[in-house]
VOFIDO-32477 format. One record per atom (N, C-alpha, C): atom name; x, y, z; residue in three letters. Coordinates in steps of 0.05 Angstrom, whole numbers. Atoms other than C-alpha are relative to their C-alpha. Last residue first. Layout:
<rs>
<r torlum="CA" u="X" v="Y" w="Z" kelum="ALA"/>
...
</rs>
This chain:
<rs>
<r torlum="N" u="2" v="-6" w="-39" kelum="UNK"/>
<r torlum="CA" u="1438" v="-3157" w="693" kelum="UNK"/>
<r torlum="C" u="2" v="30" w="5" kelum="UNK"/>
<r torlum="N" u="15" v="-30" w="-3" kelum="UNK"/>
<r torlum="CA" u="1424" v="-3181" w="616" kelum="UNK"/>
<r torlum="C" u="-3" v="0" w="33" kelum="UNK"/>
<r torlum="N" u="11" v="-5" w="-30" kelum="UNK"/>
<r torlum="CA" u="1463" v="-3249" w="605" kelum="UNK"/>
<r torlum="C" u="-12" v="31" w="2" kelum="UNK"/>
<r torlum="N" u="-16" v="-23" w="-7" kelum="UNK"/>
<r torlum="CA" u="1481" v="-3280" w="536" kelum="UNK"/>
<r torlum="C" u="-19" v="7" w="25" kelum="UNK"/>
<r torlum="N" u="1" v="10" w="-24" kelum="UNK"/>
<r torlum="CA" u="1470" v="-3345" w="495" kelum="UNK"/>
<r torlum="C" u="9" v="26" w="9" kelum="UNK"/>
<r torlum="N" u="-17" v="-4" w="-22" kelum="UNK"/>
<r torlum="CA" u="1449" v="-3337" w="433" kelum="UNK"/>
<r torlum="C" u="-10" v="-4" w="14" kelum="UNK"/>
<r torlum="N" u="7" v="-17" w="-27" kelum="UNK"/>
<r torlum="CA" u="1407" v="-3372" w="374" kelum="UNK"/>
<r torlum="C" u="26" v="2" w="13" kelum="UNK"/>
<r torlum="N" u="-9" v="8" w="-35" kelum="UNK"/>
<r torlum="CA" u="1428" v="-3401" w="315" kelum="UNK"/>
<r torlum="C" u="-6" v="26" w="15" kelum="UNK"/>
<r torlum="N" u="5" v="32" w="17" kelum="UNK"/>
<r torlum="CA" u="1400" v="-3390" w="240" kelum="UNK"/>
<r torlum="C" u="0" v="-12" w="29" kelum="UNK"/>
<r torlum="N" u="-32" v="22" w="9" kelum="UNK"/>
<r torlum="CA" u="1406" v="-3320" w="268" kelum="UNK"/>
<r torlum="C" u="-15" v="-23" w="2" kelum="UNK"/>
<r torlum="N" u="0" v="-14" w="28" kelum="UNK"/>
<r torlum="CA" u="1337" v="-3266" w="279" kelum="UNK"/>
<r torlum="C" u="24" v="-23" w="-18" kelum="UNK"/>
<r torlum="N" u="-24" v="-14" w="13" kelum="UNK"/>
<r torlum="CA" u="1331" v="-3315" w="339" kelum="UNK"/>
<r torlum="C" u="-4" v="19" w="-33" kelum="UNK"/>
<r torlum="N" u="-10" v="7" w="31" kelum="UNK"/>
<r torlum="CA" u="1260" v="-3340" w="365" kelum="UNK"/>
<r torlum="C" u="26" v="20" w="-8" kelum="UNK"/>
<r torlum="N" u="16" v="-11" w="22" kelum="UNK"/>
<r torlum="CA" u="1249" v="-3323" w="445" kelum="UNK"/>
<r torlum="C" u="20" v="-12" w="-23" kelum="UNK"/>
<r torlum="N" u="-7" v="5" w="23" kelum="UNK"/>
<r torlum="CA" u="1271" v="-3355" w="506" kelum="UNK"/>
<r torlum="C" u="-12" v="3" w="-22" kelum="UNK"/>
<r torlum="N" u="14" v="-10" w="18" kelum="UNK"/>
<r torlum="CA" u="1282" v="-3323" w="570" kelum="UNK"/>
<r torlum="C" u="1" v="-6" w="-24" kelum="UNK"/>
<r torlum="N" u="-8" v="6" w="23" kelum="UNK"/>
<r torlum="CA" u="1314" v="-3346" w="638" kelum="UNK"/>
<r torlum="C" u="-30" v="9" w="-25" kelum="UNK"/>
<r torlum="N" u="28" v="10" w="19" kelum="UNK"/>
<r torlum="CA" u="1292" v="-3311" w="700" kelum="UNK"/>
<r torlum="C" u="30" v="0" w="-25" kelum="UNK"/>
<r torlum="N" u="-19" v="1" w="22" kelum="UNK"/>
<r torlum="CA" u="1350" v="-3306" w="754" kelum="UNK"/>
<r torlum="C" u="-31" v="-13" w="-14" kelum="UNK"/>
<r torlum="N" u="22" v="18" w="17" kelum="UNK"/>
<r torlum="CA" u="1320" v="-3274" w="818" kelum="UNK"/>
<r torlum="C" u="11" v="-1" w="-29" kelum="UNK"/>
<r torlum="N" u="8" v="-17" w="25" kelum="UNK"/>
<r torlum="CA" u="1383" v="-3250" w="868" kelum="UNK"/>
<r torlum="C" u="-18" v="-19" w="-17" kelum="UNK"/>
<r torlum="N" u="26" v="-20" w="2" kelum="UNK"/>
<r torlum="CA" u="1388" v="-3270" w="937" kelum="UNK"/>
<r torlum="C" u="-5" v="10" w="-26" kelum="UNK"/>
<r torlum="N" u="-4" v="-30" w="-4" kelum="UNK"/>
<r torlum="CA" u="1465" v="-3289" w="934" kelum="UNK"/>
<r torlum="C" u="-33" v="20" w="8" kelum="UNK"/>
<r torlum="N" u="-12" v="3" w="-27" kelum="UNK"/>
<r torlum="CA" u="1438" v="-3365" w="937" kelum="UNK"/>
<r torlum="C" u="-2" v="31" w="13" kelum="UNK"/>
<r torlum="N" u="32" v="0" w="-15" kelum="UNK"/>
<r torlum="CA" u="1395" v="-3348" w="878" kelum="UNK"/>
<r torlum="C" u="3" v="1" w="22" kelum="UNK"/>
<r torlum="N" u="15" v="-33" w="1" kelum="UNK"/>
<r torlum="CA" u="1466" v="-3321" w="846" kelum="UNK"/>
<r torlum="C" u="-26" v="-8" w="10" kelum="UNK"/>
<r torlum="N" u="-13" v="-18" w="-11" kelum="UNK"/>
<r torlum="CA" u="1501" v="-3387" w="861" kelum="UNK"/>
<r torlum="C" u="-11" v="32" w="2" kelum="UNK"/>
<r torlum="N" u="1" v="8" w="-28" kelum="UNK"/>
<r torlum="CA" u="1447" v="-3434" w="837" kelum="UNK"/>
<r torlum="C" u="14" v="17" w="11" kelum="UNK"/>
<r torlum="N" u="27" v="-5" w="-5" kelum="UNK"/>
<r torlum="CA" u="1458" v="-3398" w="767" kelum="UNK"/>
<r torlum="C" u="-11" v="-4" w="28" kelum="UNK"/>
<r torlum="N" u="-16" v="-23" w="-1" kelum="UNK"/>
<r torlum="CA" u="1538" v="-3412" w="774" kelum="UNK"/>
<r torlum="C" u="-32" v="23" w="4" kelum="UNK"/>
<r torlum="N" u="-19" v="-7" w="-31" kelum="UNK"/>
<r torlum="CA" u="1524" v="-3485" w="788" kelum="UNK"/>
<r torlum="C" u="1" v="32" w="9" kelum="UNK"/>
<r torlum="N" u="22" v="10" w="-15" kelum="UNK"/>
<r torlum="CA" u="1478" v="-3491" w="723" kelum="UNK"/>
<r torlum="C" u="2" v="6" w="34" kelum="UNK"/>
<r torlum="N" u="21" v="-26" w="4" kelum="UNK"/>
<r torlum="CA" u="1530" v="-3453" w="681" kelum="UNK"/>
<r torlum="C" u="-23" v="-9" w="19" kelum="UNK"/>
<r torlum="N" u="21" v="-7" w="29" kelum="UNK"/>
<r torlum="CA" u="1578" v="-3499" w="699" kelum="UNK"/>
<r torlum="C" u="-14" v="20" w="2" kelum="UNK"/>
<r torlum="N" u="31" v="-12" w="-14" kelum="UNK"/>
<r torlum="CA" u="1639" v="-3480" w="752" kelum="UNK"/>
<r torlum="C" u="-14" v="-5" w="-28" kelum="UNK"/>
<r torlum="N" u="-2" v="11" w="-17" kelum="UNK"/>
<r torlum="CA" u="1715" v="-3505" w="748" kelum="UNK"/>
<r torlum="C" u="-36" v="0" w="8" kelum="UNK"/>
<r torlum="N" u="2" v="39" w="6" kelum="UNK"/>
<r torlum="CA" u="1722" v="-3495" w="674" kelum="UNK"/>
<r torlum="C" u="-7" v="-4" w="24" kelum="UNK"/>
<r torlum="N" u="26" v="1" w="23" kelum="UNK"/>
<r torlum="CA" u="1710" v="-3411" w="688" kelum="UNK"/>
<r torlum="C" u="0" v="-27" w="-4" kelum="UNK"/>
<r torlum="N" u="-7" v="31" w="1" kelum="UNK"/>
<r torlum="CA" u="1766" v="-3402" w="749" kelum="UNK"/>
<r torlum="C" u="-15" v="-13" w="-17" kelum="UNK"/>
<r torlum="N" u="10" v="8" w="27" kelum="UNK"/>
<r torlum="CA" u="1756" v="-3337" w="738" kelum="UNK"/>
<r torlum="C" u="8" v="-29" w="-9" kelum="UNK"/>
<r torlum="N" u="-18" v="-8" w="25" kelum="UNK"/>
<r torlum="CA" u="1790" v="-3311" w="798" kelum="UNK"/>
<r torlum="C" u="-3" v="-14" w="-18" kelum="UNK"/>
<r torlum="N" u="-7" v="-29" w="6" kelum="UNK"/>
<r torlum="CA" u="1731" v="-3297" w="841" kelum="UNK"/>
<r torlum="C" u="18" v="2" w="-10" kelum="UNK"/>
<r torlum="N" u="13" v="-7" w="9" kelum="UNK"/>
<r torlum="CA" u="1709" v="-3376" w="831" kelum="UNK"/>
<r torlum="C" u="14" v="32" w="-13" kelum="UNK"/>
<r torlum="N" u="-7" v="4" w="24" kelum="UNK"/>
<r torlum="CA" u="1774" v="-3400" w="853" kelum="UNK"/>
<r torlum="C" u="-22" v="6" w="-22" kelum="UNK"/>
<r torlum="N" u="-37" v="-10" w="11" kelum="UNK"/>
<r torlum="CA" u="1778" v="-3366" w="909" kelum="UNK"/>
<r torlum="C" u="-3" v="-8" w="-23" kelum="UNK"/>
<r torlum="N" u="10" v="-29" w="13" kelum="UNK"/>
<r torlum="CA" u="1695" v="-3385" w="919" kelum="UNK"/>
<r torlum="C" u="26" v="12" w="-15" kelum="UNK"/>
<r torlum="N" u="17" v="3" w="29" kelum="UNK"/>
<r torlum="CA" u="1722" v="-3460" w="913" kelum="UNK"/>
<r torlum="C" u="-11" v="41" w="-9" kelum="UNK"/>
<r torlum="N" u="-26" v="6" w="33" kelum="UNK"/>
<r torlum="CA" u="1786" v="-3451" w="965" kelum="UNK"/>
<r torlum="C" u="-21" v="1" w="-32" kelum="UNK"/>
<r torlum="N" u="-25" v="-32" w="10" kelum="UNK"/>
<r torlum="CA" u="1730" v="-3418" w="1013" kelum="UNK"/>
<r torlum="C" u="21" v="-9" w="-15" kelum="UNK"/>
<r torlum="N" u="-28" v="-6" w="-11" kelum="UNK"/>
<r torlum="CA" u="1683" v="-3482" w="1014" kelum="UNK"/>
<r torlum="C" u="16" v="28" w="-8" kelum="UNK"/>
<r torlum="N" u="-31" v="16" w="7" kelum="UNK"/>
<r torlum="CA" u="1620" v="-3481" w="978" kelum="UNK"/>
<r torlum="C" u="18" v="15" w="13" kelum="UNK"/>
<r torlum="N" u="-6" v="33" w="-6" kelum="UNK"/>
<r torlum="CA" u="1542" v="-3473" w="1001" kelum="UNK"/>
<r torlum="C" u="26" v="-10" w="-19" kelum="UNK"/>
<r torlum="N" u="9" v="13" w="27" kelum="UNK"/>
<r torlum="CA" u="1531" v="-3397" w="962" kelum="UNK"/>
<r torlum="C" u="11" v="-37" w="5" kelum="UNK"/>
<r torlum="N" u="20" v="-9" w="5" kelum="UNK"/>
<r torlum="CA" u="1511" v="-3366" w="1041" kelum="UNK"/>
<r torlum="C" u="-4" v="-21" w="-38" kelum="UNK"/>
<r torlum="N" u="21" v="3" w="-25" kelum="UNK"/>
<r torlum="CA" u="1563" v="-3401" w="1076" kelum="UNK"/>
<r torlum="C" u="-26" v="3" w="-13" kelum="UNK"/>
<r torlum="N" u="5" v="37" w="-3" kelum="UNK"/>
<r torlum="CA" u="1616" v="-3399" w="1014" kelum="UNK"/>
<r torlum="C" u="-18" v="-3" w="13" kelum="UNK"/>
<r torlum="N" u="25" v="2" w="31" kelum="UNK"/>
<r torlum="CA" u="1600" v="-3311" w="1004" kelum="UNK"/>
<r torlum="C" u="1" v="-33" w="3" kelum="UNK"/>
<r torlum="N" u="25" v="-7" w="4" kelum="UNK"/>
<r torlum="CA" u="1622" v="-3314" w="1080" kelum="UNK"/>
<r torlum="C" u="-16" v="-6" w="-16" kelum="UNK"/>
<r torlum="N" u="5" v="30" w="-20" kelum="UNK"/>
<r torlum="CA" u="1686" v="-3360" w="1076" kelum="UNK"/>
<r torlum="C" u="-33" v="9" w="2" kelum="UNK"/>
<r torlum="N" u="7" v="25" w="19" kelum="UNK"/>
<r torlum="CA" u="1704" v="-3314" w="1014" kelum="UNK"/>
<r torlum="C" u="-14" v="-17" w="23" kelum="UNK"/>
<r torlum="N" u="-20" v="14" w="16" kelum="UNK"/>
<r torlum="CA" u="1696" v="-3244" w="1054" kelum="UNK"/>
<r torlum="C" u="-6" v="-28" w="-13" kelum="UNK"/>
<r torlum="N" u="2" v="28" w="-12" kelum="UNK"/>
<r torlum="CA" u="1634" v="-3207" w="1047" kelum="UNK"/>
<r torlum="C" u="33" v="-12" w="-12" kelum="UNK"/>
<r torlum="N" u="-18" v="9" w="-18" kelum="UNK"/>
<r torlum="CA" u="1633" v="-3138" w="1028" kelum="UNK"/>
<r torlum="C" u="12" v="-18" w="17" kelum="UNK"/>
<r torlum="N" u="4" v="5" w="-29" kelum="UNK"/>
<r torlum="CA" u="1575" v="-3127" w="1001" kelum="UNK"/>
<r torlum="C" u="20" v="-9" w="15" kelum="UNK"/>
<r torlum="N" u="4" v="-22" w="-12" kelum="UNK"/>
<r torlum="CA" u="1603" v="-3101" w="935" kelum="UNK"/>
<r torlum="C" u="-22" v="-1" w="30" kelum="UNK"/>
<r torlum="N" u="-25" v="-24" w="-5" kelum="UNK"/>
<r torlum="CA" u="1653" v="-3146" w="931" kelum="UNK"/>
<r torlum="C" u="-13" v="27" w="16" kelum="UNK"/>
<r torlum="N" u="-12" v="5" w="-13" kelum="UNK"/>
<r torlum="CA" u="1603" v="-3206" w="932" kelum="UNK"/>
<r torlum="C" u="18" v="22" w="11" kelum="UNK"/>
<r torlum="N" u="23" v="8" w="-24" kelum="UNK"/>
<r torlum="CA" u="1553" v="-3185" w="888" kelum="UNK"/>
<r torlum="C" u="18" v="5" w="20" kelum="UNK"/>
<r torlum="N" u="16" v="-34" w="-5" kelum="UNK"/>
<r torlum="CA" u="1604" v="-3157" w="832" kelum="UNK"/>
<r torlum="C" u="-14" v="-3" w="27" kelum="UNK"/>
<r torlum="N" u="-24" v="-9" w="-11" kelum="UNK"/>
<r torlum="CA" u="1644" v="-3232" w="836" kelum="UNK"/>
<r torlum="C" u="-14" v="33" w="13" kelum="UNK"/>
<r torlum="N" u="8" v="9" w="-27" kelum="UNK"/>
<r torlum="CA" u="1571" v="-3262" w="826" kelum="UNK"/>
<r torlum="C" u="23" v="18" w="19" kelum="UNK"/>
<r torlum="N" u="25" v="-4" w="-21" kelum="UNK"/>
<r torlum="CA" u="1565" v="-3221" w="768" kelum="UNK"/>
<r torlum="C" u="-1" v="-5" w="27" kelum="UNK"/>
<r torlum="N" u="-12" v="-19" w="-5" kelum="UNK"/>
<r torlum="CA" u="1637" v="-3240" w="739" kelum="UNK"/>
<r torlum="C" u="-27" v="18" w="14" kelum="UNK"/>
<r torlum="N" u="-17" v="-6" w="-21" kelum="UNK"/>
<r torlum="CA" u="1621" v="-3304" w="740" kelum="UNK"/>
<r torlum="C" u="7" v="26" w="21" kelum="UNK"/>
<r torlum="N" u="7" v="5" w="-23" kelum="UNK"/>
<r torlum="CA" u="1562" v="-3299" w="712" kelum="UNK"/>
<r torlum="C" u="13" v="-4" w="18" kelum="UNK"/>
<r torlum="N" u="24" v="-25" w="-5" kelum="UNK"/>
<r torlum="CA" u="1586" v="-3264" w="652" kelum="UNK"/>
<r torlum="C" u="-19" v="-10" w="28" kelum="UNK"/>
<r torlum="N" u="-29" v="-29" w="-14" kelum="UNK"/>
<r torlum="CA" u="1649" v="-3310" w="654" kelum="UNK"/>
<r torlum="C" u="-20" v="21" w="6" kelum="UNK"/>
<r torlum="N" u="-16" v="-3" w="-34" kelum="UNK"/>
<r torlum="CA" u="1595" v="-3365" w="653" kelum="UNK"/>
<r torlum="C" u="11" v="11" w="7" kelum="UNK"/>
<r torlum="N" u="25" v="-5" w="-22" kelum="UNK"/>
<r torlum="CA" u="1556" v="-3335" w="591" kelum="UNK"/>
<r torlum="C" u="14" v="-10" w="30" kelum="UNK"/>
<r torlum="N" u="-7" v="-26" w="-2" kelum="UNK"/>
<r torlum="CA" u="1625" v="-3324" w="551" kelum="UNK"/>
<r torlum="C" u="-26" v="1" w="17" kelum="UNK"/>
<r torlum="N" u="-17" v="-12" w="-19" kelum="UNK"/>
<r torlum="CA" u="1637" v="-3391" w="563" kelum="UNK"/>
<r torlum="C" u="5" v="24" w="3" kelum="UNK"/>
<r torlum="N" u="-10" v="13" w="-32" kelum="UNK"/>
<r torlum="CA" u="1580" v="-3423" w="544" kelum="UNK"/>
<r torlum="C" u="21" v="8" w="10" kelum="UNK"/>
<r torlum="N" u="23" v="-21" w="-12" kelum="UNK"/>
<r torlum="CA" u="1582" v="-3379" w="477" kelum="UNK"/>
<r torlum="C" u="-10" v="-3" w="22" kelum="UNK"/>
<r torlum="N" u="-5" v="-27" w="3" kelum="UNK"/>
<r torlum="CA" u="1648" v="-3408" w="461" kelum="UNK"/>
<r torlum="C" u="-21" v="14" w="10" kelum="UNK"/>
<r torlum="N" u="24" v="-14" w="-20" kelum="UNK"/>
<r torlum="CA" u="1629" v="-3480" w="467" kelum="UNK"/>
<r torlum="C" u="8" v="33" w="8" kelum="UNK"/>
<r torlum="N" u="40" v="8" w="8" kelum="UNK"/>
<r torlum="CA" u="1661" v="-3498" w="402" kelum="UNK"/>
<r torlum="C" u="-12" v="10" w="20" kelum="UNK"/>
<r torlum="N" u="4" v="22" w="-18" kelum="UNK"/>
<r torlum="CA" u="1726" v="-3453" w="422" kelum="UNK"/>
<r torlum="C" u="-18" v="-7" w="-13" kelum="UNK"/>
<r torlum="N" u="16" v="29" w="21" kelum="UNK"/>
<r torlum="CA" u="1749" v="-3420" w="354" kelum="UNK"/>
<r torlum="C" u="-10" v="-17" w="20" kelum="UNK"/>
<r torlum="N" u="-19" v="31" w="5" kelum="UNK"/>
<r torlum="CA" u="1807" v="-3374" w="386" kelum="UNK"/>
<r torlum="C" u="-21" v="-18" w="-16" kelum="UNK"/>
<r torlum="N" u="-30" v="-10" w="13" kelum="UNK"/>
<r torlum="CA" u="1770" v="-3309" w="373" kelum="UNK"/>
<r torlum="C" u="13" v="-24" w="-2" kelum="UNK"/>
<r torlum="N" u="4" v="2" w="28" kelum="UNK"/>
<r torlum="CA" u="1704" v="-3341" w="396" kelum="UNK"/>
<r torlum="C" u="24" v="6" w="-22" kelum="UNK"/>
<r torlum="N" u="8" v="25" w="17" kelum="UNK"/>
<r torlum="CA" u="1735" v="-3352" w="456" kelum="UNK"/>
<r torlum="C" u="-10" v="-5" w="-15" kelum="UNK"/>
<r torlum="N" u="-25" v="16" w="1" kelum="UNK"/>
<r torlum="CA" u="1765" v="-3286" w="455" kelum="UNK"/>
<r torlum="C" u="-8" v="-23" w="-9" kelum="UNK"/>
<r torlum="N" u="-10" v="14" w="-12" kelum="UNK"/>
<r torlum="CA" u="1691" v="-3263" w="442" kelum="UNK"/>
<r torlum="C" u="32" v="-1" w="5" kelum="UNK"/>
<r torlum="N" u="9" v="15" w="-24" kelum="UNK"/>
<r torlum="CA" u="1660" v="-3230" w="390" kelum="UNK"/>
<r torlum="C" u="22" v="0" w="16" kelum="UNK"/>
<r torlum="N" u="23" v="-13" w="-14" kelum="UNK"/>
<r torlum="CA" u="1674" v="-3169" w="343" kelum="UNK"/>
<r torlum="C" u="-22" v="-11" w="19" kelum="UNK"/>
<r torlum="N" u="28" v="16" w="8" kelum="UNK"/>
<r torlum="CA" u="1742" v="-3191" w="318" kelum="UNK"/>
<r torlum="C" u="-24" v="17" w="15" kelum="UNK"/>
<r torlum="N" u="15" v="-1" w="-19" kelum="UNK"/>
<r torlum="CA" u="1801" v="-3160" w="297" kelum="UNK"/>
<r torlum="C" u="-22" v="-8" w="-2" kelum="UNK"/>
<r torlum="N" u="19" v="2" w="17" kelum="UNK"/>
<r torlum="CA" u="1868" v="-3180" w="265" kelum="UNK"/>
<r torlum="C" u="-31" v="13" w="24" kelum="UNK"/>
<r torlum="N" u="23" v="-2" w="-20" kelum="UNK"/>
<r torlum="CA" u="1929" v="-3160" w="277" kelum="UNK"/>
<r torlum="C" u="-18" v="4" w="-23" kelum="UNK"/>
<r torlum="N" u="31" v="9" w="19" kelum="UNK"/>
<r torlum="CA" u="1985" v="-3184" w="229" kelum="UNK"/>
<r torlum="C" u="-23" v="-1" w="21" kelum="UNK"/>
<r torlum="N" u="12" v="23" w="-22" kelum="UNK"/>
<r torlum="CA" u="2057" v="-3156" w="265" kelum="UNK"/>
<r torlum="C" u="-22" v="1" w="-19" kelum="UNK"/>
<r torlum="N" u="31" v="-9" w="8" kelum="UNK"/>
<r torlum="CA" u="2105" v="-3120" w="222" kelum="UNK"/>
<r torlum="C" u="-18" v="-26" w="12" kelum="UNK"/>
<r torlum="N" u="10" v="32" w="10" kelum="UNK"/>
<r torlum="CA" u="2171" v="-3110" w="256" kelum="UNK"/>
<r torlum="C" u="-37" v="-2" w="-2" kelum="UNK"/>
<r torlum="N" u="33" v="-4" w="4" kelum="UNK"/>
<r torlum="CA" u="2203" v="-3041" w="264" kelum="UNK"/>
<r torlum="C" u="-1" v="-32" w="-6" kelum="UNK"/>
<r torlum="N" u="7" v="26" w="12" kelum="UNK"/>
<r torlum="CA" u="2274" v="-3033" w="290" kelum="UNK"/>
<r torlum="C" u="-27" v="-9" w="4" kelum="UNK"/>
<r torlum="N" u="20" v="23" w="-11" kelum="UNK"/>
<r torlum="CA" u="2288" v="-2967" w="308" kelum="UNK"/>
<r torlum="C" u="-3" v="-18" w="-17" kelum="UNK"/>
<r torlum="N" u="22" v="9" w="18" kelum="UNK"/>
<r torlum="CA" u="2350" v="-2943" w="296" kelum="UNK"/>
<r torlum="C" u="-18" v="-16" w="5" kelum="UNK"/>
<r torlum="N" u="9" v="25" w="-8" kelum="UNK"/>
<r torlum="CA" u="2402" v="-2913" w="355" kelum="UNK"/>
<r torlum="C" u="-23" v="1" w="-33" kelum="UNK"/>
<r torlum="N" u="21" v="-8" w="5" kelum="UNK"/>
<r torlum="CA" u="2452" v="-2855" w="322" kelum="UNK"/>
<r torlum="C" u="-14" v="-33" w="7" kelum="UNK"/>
<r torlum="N" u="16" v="6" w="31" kelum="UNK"/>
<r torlum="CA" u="2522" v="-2875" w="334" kelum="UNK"/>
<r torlum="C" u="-27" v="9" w="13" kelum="UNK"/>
<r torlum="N" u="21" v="19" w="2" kelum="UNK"/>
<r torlum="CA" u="2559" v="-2855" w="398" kelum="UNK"/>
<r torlum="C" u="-16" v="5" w="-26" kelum="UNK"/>
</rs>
Protein backbone atom coordinates (compact mmCIF):
# COMPACT_ATOMS: atom_id res chain seq x y z
CA UNK A 1 0.00 0.00 0.00
CA UNK A 2 1.06 3.50 -1.07
CA UNK A 3 1.55 6.18 1.36
CA UNK A 4 -2.10 8.11 1.99
CA UNK A 5 -1.74 12.21 1.17
CA UNK A 6 -3.59 14.65 2.68
CA UNK A 7 -5.53 16.69 0.63
CA UNK A 8 -5.61 20.27 1.91
CA UNK A 9 -8.17 22.82 0.59
CA UNK A 10 -8.02 26.45 1.46
CA UNK A 11 -11.14 27.68 2.97
CA UNK A 12 -11.64 31.86 3.40
CA UNK A 13 -12.82 32.30 7.06
CA UNK A 14 -13.73 35.32 8.02
CA UNK A 15 -14.63 36.69 11.46
CA UNK A 16 -16.99 38.87 12.88
CA UNK A 17 -17.62 40.43 16.28
CA UNK A 18 -21.52 40.60 16.04
CA UNK A 19 -24.16 38.46 15.45
CA UNK A 20 -24.76 35.61 12.80
CA UNK A 21 -27.48 37.78 11.76
CA UNK A 22 -25.38 40.48 11.54
CA UNK A 23 -22.86 38.09 9.87
CA UNK A 24 -25.34 37.30 7.13
CA UNK A 25 -26.51 41.14 6.68
CA UNK A 26 -30.16 40.65 8.12
CA UNK A 27 -31.74 44.41 8.26
CA UNK A 28 -33.46 43.57 11.44
CA UNK A 29 -30.48 41.88 12.86
CA UNK A 30 -30.50 43.49 16.18
CA UNK A 31 -34.37 42.39 16.61
CA UNK A 32 -33.31 39.17 16.30
CA UNK A 33 -30.55 38.96 18.39
CA UNK A 34 -32.88 40.64 21.18
CA UNK A 35 -35.66 37.87 20.69
CA UNK A 36 -33.21 34.93 20.69
CA UNK A 37 -32.01 36.69 23.96
CA UNK A 38 -35.47 36.44 25.18
CA UNK A 39 -36.06 33.48 23.94
CA UNK A 40 -33.51 31.91 25.35
CA UNK A 41 -34.45 33.56 28.86
CA UNK A 42 -37.79 32.34 28.93
CA UNK A 43 -36.35 28.83 27.83
CA UNK A 44 -33.84 29.26 31.23
CA UNK A 45 -37.16 30.09 33.36
CA UNK A 46 -38.93 27.28 32.32
CA UNK A 47 -36.27 24.48 32.56
CA UNK A 48 -35.16 25.57 35.55
CA UNK A 49 -38.54 25.20 37.30
CA UNK A 50 -39.31 22.41 35.88
CA UNK A 51 -42.45 22.93 34.27
CA UNK A 52 -43.50 20.89 31.41
CA UNK A 53 -44.68 22.81 28.05
CA UNK A 54 -48.53 22.48 28.76
CA UNK A 55 -47.58 24.11 32.24
CA UNK A 56 -45.13 27.04 31.06
CA UNK A 57 -48.54 27.51 28.16
CA UNK A 58 -51.13 27.86 31.32
CA UNK A 59 -49.19 30.28 33.06
CA UNK A 60 -47.55 32.23 29.51
CA UNK A 61 -51.51 31.87 27.87
CA UNK A 62 -50.38 29.67 24.66
CA UNK A 63 -51.02 26.25 23.58
CA UNK A 64 -48.20 23.47 24.08
CA UNK A 65 -47.34 23.17 20.16
CA UNK A 66 -46.56 27.22 20.53
CA UNK A 67 -44.26 26.90 23.73
CA UNK A 68 -42.47 23.70 21.55
CA UNK A 69 -41.92 25.97 19.17
CA UNK A 70 -40.87 28.69 21.36
CA UNK A 71 -38.13 26.35 23.31
CA UNK A 72 -36.73 25.48 20.00
CA UNK A 73 -35.99 28.85 18.74
CA UNK A 74 -38.64 29.23 16.74
CA UNK A 75 -37.49 33.17 16.63
CA UNK A 76 -39.98 34.41 13.39
CA UNK A 77 -42.83 32.82 15.18
CA UNK A 78 -42.73 35.21 18.36
CA UNK A 79 -42.24 39.34 18.29
CA UNK A 80 -40.39 40.99 20.71
CA UNK A 81 -43.63 42.39 22.20
CA UNK A 82 -45.14 38.71 22.63
CA UNK A 83 -41.88 37.42 24.04
CA UNK A 84 -41.85 40.45 26.79
CA UNK A 85 -45.55 39.51 27.80
CA UNK A 86 -44.15 36.02 28.16
CA UNK A 87 -41.57 36.76 30.86
CA UNK A 88 -44.21 39.02 33.05
CA UNK A 89 -46.38 35.95 32.71
CA UNK A 90 -43.28 33.85 34.11
CA UNK A 91 -43.35 36.39 37.12
CA UNK A 92 -40.41 38.22 36.11
CA UNK A 93 -40.21 42.45 36.04
CA UNK A 94 -38.99 43.53 32.54
CA UNK A 95 -37.92 47.36 32.79
CA UNK A 96 -37.00 48.79 29.50
CA UNK A 97 -34.21 51.54 29.42
CA UNK A 98 -33.40 54.28 27.18
CA UNK A 99 -30.37 56.30 27.26
CA UNK A 100 -28.30 58.38 24.40
CA UNK A 101 -25.91 56.02 22.32
CA UNK A 102 -22.06 56.68 22.06
CA UNK A 103 -23.07 55.17 18.07
CA UNK A 104 -24.78 57.30 15.40
CA UNK A 105 -27.38 54.31 16.13
CA UNK A 106 -28.43 53.01 19.16
CA UNK A 107 -28.71 49.20 20.42
CA UNK A 108 -30.86 46.78 21.09
CA UNK A 109 -29.76 44.19 23.76
CA UNK A 110 -31.00 42.48 26.99
CA UNK A 111 -29.24 42.60 30.51
CA UNK A 112 -30.78 39.56 32.79
Amino acid sequence: MGKKQAITKKTNVSSSTGSAFHALGLPEADDLVLRADLLRKIAEIVKARGMSQTEAGKLMGMDQPRVSALLRGQITKFSTDRLLRALSDLGQDVVLSVSPSRRSKGQLWLAA
